[in-house]
C-alpha positions as CSV (number, residue, x, y, z in Angstrom):
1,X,-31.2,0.8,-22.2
2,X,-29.5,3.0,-19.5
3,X,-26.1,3.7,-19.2
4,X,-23.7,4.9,-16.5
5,X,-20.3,6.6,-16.7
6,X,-18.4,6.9,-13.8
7,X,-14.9,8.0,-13.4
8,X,-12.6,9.3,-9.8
9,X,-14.7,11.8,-9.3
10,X,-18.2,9.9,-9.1
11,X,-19.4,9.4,-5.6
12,X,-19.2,5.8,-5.1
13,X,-15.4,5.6,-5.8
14,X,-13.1,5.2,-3.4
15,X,-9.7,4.0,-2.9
16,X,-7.0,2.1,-0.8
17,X,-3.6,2.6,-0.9
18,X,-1.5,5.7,-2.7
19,X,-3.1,7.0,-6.0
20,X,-1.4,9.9,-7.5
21,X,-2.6,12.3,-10.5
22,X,-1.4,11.3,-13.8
23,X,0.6,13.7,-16.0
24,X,-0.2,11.3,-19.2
25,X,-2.9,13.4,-21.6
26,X,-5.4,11.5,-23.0
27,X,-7.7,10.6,-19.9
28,X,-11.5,11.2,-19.4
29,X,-13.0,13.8,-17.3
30,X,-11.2,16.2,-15.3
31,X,-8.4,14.3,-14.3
32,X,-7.1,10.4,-13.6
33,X,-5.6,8.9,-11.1
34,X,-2.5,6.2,-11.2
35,X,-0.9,3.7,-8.9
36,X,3.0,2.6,-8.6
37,X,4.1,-0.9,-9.0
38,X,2.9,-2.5,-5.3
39,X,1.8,-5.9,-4.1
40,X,-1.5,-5.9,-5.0
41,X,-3.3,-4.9,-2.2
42,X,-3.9,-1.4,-3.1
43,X,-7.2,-0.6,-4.6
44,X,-9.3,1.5,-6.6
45,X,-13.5,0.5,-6.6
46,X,-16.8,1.9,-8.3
47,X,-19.6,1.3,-6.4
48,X,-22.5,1.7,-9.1
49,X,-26.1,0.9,-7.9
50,X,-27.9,-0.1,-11.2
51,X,-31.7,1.0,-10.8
52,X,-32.8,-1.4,-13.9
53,X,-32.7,-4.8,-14.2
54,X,-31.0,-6.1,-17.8
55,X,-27.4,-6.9,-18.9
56,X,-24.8,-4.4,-18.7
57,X,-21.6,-4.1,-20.6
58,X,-18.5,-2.7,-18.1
59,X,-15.8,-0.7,-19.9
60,X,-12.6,0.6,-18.8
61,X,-10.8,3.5,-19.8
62,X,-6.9,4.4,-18.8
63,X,-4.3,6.0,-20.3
64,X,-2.1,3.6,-22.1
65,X,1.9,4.1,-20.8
66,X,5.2,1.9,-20.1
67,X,4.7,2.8,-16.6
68,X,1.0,1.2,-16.7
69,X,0.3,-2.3,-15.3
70,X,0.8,-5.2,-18.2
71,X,-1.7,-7.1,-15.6
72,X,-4.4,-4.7,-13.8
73,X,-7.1,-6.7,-12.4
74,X,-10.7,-5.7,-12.4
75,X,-13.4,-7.4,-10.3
76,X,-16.8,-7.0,-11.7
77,X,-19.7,-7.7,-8.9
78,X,-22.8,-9.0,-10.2
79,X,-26.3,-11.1,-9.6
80,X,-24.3,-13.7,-10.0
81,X,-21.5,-13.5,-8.0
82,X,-18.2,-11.8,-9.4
83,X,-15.8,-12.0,-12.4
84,X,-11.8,-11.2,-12.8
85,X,-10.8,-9.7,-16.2
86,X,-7.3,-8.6,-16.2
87,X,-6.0,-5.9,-18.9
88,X,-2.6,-4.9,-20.3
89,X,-2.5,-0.8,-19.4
90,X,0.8,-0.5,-21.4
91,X,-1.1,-1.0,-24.5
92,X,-4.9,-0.4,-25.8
93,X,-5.7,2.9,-24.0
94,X,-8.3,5.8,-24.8
């Protein structure tokens, strides 16, 4: 099975909006980026092309802080269309 990690620094993330570094340790890679309270419309997206077909598990990793969303939504693109998984960033991080 083949895998892929991906993080800020991977080419096919981008980002809309204002994203600053974090100061919180704990993150993966080199550094990590974090967004303010905002409306909504602010985003972060990576674009992964998968070379193999098969199932896929999608992980996140953040840095879990007061300051974090309690509601961060994550859109997962797929053969079949897309999903919404929300997670609670002020608790269950690294």
């Amino acid at each position: 099975v083949h895998g892929y990690t991906v993080d800020n620094l991977f080419p096919g993330f981008r980002t809309v909006g204002s994203w600053s570094s974090s100061a919180n340790a704990g993150f993966y890679g080199e550094n990590s980026l974090v967004r303010g309270a905002g409306t909504g419309s602010d985003s972060a997206t990576w674009e992964v092309t998968i070379q193999e077909a098969g199932s896929y598990r999608v992980e996140a990793l953040w840095v879990a802080a007061g300051n974090r969303a309690p509601a961060a939504r994550y859109t997962i693109s797929h053969a079949g269309g897309s999903t919404l998984v929300e997670a609670n960033q002020t608790a269950n991080g690294s």
